[in-house]
Each structure stands twice: as C-alpha cells, then as structure tokens.
C-alpha positions in Angstrom: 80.8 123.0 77.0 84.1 123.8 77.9 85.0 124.5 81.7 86.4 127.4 82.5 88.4 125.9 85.9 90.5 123.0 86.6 88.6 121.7 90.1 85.7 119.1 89.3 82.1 119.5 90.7 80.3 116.9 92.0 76.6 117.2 92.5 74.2 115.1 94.5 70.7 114.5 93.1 67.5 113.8 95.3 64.1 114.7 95.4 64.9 118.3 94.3 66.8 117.3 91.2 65.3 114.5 89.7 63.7 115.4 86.6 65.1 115.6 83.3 65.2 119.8 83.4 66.7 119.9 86.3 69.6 117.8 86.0 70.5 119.5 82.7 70.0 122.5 84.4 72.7 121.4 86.8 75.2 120.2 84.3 74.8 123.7 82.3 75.7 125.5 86.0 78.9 123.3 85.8 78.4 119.4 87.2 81.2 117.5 86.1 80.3 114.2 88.1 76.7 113.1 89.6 76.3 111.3 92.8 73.8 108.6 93.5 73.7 108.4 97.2 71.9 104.7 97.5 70.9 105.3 100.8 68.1 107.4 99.8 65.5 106.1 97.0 64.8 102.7 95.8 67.1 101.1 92.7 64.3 102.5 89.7 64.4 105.9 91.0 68.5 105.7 90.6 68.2 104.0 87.7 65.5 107.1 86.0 68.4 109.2 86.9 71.1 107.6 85.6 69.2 107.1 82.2 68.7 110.7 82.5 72.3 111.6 82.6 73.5 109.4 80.1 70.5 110.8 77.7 72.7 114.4 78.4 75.6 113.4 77.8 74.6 112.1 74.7 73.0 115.6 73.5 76.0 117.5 74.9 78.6 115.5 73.1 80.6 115.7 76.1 81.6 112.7 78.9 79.7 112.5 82.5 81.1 110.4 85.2 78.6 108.8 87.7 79.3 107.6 91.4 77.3 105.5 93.4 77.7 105.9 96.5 77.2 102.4 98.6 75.3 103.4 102.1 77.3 101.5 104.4 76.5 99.4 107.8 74.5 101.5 109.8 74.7 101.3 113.7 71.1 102.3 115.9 70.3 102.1 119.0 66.6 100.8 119.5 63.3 102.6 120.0 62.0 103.7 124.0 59.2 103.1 125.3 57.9 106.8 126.4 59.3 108.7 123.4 62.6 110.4 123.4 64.5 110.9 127.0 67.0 113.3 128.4 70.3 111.9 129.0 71.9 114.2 131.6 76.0 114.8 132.4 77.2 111.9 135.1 74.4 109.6 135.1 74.5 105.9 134.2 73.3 104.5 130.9 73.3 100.8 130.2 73.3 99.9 126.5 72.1 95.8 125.8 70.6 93.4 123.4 67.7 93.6 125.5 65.0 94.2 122.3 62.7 95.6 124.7 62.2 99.6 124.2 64.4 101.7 126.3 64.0 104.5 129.2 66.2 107.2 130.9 68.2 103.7 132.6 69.1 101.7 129.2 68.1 100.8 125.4 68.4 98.3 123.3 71.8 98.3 120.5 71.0 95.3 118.5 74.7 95.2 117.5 77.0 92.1 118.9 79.9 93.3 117.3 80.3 96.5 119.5 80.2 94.7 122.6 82.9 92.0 121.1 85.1 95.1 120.2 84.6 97.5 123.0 86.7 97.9 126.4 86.0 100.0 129.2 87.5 103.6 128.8 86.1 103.9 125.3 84.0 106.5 123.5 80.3 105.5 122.5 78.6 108.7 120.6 75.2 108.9 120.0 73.4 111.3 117.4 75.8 112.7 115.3 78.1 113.1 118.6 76.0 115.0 120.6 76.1 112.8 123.0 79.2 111.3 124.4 79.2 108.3 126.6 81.9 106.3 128.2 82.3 102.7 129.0 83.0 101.9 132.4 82.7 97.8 131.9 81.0 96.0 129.0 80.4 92.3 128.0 79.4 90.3 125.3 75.6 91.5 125.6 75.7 95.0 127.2 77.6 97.8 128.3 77.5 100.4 131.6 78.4 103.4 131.0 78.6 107.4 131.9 77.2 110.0 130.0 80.2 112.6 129.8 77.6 115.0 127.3 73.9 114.6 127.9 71.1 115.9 125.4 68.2 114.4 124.4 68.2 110.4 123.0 64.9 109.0 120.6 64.5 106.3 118.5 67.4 104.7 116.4 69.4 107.4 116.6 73.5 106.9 115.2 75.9 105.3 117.2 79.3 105.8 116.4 82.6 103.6 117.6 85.7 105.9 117.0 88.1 104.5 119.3 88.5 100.6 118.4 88.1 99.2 114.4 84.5 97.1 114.7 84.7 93.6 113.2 82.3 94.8 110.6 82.6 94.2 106.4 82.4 97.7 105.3 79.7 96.0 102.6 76.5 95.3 104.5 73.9 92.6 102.2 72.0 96.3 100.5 75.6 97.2 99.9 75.8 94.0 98.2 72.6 94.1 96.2 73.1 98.0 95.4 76.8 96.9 94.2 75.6 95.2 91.6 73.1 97.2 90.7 75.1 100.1 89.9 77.6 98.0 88.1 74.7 96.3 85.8 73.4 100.0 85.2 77.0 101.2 84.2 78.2 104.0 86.7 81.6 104.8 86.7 82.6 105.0 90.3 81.2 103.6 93.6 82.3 105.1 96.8 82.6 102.9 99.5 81.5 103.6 103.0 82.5 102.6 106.4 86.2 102.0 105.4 88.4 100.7 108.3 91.1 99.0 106.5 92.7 98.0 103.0 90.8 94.7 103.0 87.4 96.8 102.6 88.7 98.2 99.0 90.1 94.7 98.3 86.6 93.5 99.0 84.4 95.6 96.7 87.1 96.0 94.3 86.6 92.0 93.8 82.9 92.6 93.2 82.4 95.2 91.2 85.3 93.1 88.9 86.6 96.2 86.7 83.0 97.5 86.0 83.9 100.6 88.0 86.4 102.1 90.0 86.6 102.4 93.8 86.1 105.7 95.8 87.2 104.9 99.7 85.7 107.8 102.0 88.2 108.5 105.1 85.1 109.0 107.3 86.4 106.7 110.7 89.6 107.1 113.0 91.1 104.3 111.8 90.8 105.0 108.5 92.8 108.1 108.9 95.6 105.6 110.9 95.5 102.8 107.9 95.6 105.5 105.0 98.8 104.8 103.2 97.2 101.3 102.6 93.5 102.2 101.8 94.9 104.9 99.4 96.9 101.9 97.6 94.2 100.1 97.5 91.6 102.4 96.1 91.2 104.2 92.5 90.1 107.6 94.4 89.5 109.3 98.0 87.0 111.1 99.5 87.5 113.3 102.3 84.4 112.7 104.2 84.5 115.6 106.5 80.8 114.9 108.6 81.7 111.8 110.0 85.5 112.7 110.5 84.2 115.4 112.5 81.7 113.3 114.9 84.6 110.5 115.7 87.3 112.9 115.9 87.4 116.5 117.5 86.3 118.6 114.9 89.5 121.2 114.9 91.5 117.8 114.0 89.8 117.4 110.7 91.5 120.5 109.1 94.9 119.4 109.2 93.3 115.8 108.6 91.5 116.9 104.7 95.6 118.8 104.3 97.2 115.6 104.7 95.2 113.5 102.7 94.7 115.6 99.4 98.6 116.1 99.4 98.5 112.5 99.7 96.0 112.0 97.1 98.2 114.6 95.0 101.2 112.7 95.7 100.0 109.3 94.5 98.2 110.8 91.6 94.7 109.9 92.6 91.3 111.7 92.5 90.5 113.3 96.0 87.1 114.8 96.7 86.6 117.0 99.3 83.0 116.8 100.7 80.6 117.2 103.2 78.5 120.7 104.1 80.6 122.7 101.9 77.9 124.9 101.3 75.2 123.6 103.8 73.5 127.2 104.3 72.3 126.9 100.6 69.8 124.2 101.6 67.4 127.6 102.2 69.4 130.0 101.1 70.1 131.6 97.6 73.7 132.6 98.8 76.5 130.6 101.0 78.0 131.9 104.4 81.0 133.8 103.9 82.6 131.0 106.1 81.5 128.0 103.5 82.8 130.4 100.2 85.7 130.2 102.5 86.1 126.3 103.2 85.4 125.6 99.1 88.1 128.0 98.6 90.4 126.3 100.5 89.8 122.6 99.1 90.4 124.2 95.5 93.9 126.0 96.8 94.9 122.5 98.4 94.4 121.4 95.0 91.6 119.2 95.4 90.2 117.2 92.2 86.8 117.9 92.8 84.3 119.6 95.5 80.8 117.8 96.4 77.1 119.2 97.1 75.2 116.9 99.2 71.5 118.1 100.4 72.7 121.6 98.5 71.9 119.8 95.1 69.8 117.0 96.1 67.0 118.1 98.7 67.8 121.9 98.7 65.9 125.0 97.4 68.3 126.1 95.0 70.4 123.3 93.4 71.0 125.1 90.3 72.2 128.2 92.6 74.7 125.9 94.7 76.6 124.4 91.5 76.5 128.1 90.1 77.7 129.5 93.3 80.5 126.8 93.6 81.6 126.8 89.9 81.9 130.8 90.4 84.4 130.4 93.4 86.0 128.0 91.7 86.9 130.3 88.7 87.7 133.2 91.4 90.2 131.1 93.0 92.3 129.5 89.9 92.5 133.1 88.5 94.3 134.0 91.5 98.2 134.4 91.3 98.0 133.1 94.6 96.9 130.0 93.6 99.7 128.9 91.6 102.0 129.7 94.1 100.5 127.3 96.1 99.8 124.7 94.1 103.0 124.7 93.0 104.8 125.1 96.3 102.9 121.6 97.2 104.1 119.6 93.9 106.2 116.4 94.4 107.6 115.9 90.9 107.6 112.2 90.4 110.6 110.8 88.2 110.9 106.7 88.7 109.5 105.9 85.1 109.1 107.2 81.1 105.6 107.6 81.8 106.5 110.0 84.9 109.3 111.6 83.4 107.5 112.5 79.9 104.7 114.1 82.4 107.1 116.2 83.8 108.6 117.2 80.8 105.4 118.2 79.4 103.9 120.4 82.2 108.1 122.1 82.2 107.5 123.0 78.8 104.0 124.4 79.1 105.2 126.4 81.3 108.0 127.6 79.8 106.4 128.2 76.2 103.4 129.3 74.4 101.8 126.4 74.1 97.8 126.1 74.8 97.3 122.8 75.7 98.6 119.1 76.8 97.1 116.4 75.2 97.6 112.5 76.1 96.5 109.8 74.4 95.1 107.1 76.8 94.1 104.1 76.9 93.3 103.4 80.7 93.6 106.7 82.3 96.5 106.1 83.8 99.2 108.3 81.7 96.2 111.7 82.1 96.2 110.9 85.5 100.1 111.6 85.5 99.2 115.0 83.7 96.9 115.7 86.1 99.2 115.0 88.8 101.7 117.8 88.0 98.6 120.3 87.9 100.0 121.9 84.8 99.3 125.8 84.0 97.6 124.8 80.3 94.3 122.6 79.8 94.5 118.5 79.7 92.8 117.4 77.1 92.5 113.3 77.5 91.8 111.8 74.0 90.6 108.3 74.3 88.5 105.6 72.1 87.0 104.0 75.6 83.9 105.8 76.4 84.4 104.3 80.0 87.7 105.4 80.6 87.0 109.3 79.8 83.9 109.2 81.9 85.7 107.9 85.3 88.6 110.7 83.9 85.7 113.3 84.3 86.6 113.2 88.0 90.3 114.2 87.5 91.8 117.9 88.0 92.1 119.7 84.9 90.9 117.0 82.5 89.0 117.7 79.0 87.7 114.4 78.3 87.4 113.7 74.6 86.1 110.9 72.5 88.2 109.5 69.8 88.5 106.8 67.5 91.6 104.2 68.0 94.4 105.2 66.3 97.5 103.6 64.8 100.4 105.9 64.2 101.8 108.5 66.0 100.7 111.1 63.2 97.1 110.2 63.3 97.6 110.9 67.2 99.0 114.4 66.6 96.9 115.5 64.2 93.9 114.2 66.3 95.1 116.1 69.5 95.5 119.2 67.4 92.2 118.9 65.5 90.2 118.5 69.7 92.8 121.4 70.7 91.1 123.4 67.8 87.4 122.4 67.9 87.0 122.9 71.5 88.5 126.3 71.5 91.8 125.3 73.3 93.7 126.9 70.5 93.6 128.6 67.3 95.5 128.0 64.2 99.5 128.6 64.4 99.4 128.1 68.0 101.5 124.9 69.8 100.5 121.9 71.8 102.2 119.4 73.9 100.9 116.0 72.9 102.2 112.4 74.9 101.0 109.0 73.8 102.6 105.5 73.7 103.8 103.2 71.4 102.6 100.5 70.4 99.2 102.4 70.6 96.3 101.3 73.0 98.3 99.8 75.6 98.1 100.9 79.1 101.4 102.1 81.0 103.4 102.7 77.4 103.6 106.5 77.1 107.2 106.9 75.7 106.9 109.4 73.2 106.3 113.7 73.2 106.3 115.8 70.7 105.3 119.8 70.6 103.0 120.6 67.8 101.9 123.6 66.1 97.9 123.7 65.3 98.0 124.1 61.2 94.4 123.5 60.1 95.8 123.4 56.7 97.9 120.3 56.7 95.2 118.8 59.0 92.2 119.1 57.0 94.4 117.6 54.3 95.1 114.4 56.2 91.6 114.2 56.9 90.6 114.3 53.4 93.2 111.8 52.3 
C-alpha cells in the first residue's frame, strides 16, 4: 500500500461514501486522511464510519488518520414572511432582533453579538457574499443599512462579519458535545472552525486534553491578521479557501493560501489546502482543466495534503475524484520542476540537534544513493522535522504509538510504520532497514539514513544518525538470535 507521492489526500465522506465498499474503495484510490465534517449527520452515523475505517486499517496493515471537523457558530438571518425577496442596489435594509418574519424593508438576525461589534461603514454579506450590505448606523438591537449588491434574500441564509472580530467562542454548545465525541471515539485530529484568534486553539486544545491534535482553518479576516499566533498555537492549518473567499476579495486569497503554506513549511506544521479543488467532479467523471490546475499548484507550494469536500462525500464519483487527484499528484512530483521549487522555498532550520541532524540527513540523501530516511519517534515531532526539509527520498516514521503514526498520516512524505519499542540503537537500525526492505523502499545492499534519540522513547532527543546499508543477511540473524 505504498504511495507513490509525497502530498497527503484527504477525503470527505457523506452520504455517497458511507458504506464499508466504498470507503475501502476510496482508500485503494489513494485516501491518506478521512474527514468527518460534524455539521452534516448525527454522532452514530460518524461513529459507523469511523468504525469502518479503523476496521481497514486494520486489514491493510497500514495507519489512517481521522479528522473531525467541529461545525462552528453559525450566523442566519431569520425566515420572511412572503417567501424569498429581491434585495435591489441602493435601497435600505434594516436588520433587528425583531423575531417576527421579514419583508423587502427588514428581517430578523437573532444575533446580539453583531450589533455589540458592528460600526457604521462595515460590511454585512449575506449568502455566501452575494449580497453585500453596508452599515450606515447600528445599535445594540438593529442595524440600517444599504444594499451595495442586491440578489435575491430567503430564509436563514449566511451572514458573514469580515471587517470586525465578533465576540463569539469559536466552540458553540454542538461544538462542545461533538468535541467530545470525537475524542471518546478516537479520531486523531479535529479541525476547528470559526478561528479569530490564538485563544480559540488554546480553548479546544484544553478540551480535547491530548486526545487529539488541533487543526485551525484560516477561513475569517482576522484570522489571516492573527496568524503568526494561531499557527503557534495549533498542531496543523488548513487553508480554508470558501470562506476566505466570501470575507475577502476573492483575487486576495491566492497570495493569501502562498503565505500561509510557506508559513506552515516554515514552522514545520501540517497545512491542508482545501475547499472546491475539484468542485466540477460533483457530476462530472473528469475535473476542469482550471481545478487540475489549482491542485497542482497547492502540491508545487508544497502543501502536506489536498482535501475533497462534496467531491468525495455527496458527489457522483468519489472514487474518480481521489483517483483523479492522486494521478495529479504523481504528475506533479515527477516533475523536475517541482523540485526546483520546493527547494527554492526551503528555510533550513539549524537552532537545535534535532534540526541540525534533519538537515544533515535530507544533505546526505541528496547527495548519495541512499533510498530512504527513517526516524525513530516517539511523539512526531523529530518526522515532522524530516518532513519539514521535504527531502528527495521516502520518510519512513517508525513508531510503537499507534496514535502518533496515525495523526503523522497527515504529514508530507511520511510512511507511517508500526513498531515495537526498542532499546538500543542497533535494534533501531536494523528495524529501519528491515521496514525499508519489506515495504519495497529498498533492496538488499542498498543504504539508508536512519535518526533516532537516545535514551529511546523520549520526545525532542533525536541526537544520533547513522547511514546504513540494507544486509538482509546480518538482519535476519539478529532476528533469529
């Protein structure tokens, strides 16, 4: 089961990939990580799924991450009274706590907190951003304002707030409950909507206690402005380009997913980039020459992963989607190109042993024959290092915590293999080079890099690399004594 790229795939399941053949199906075409989106399907449909995965995983012999993805507040405007009206350019539109339905004047926005927040001058978008209103005076219970982009307005359609940070938790009470849910069931990542500021990660980070890792998604302005901090307080990113692209103008987001996957890169965190990256194959057996495109580009930024949202999960051909995606993927790393680029962006990181035995390792891959880098890791945090240098050979991550090579499935690059704790260096070596072997990595004679720290199965004490040769011989003879 060996992958034959470096960039992960993450892969949404719904309605149209729920069932036991299916998800296989989807794993086969080249899912590294599922996403549970828990805004869609009660707790026991998730948790059928996640059984499911774990029962493949199992049968394959080979680690699957899983990441919940927590729905966030949602802010809707009320119902109306008549059914849906037409807002038209320069008219006025009054938005209230009044519950009572709306018409063409007002409706109701059963949200206190925008009106505490908003000033006049500001941007109200309804419905994705089709419409665009703007405040010409507010108070604590309403706000007048002029539609600047009419179209037509129905029930409980989205508001968005891009110009001010609301005084909203980022975790809304279903957050809460779906929180601990996924962290009971065992999922390796939650991703964490609505972030505004640092203190959001803090937040969920403190709840889900070291069951899983945090996953911010950049999907508000001022989540883009407060980045350096989110990013130090979060595990992993994701580029959330939808919502990026309602709040802000949409040629801003570009430059916007650039920046933050160098960042990501920089800091040696998972980034995935997400969000229609293949939207057309919802009825379609083939992409848009534009969307090939846009996944092409996240992989030559150097992106750990790409997502499929309705593609995989409510679309007619899932299975096509992941193949599709997995096929680019493999077209763009066997570019020369490629590694031009990835290597023009590299930020060599030197401050500690752990950084500088990194380095060292991907410098002598590159310079030698050898097949493969394998780490010995305990947390994650010394393959995450590798991964950072986005070496021209294979990672292969050994470690004896089934947790820590599933949430590693997310990583660029990473071969995630189970292995029993091990107390001297040589058992470490001989381990690397009989996982180098077995999952066809290298053949006998040939050389890997291996890194690991001593005293074993501590985290942050890689201090030790060694190049080995792949001798079958000798190693089947350890084994046996």
């Amino acid at each position: 089961m060996r992958r034959l790229r470096n960039v992960r795939i993450v892969a949404t399941l719904g309605p149209a990939s729920s069932n036991r053949e299916m998800i296989r199906a989807l794993f086969d075409a080249g899912a590294d990580v599922f996403r549970l989106n828990m805004s869609h399907g009660s707790q026991e449909e998730q948790r059928a799924r996640h059984d499911i995965i774990r029962e493949i995983e199992s049968e394959t012999g080979r680690p699957i991450a899983i990441l919940a993805d927590l729905q966030g507040p949602k802010l809707r405007c009320g119902v109306f009274a008549d059914g849906p009206v037409m807002l038209k350019e320069g008219q006025d539109f009054r938005l209230d706590l009044d519950p009572a339905p709306g018409d063409a004047r007002r409706v109701n926005l059963p949200h206190p907190e925008i009106f505490a927040a908003i000033a006049p001058g500001e941007t109200l978008l309804i419905n994705d951003g089709k419409i665009r209103l703007r405040v010409e005076s507010c108070g604590d219970d309403h706000a007048e304002c002029r539609v600047e982009v009419g179209g037509e307005i129905s029930d409980r359609k989205g508001v968005n707030v891009p110009d001010v940070i609301l005084p909203l938790a980022a975790l809304s009470d279903k957050d809460r409950s779906d929180l601990e849910f996924a962290c009971e069931m065992g999922v390796d990542w939650l991703a964490l909507s609505f972030v505004q500021r640092a203190q959001d990660v803090i937040e969920a980070r403190e709840l889900a206690a070291g069951r899983a890792a945090i996953l911010s998604k950049i999907e508000k302005p001022a989540a883009v402005r407060s980045f350096d901090e989110i990013l130090d307080a979060s595990d992993g990113i994701m580029v959330a380009r939808g919502d990026l692209g309602v709040e802000l103008p949409v040629q801003a987001v570009p430059p916007i997913q650039k920046r933050l996957v160098r960042a990501c890169r920089h800091a040696g965190k998972p980034v995935i980039v997400a969000t229609q990256m293949m939207e057309s194959m919802i009825s379609s057996p083939v992409p848009t020459r534009a969307e090939v495109s846009d996944v092409a580009t996240a992989i030559y930024e150097g992106a750990d992963a790409v997502m499929l949202s309705a593609e995989s999960a409510a679309g007619d051909y899932p299975v096509e989607a992941v193949s599709t995606m997995n096929a680019v993927a493999i077209e763009v790393e066997s570019d020369p190109t490629y590694r031009d680029v990835i290597e023009a962006s590299r930020t060599a990181e030197r401050k500690t042993v752990a950084e500088a035995i990194t380095v060292a390792a991907r410098e002598i891959a590159e310079t030698t024959e050898v097949k493969a880098i394998c780490c010995f890791t305990h947390s994650g945090t010394t393959a995450l290092k590798v991964a950072r240098e986005r070496p021209r050979v294979p990672i292969i991550a050994l470690t004896p915590l089934v947790d820590t090579a599933r949430r590693l499935c997310l990583s660029w690059g990473m071969h995630c293999v189970m292995t029993s704790a091990v107390a001297r260096f040589k058992m470490a070596v001989v381990g690397a080079a009989r996982a180098a072997h077995d999952y066809g990595f290298g053949e006998d004679g040939e050389s890997i890099v291996v890194t690991a720290g001593i005293p074993f199965n501590m985290p942050g004490t890689t201090n030790i690399l060694r190049v080995s040769p792949i001798e079958m011989r000798h190693i089947e003879d350890f084994e046996a004594d």
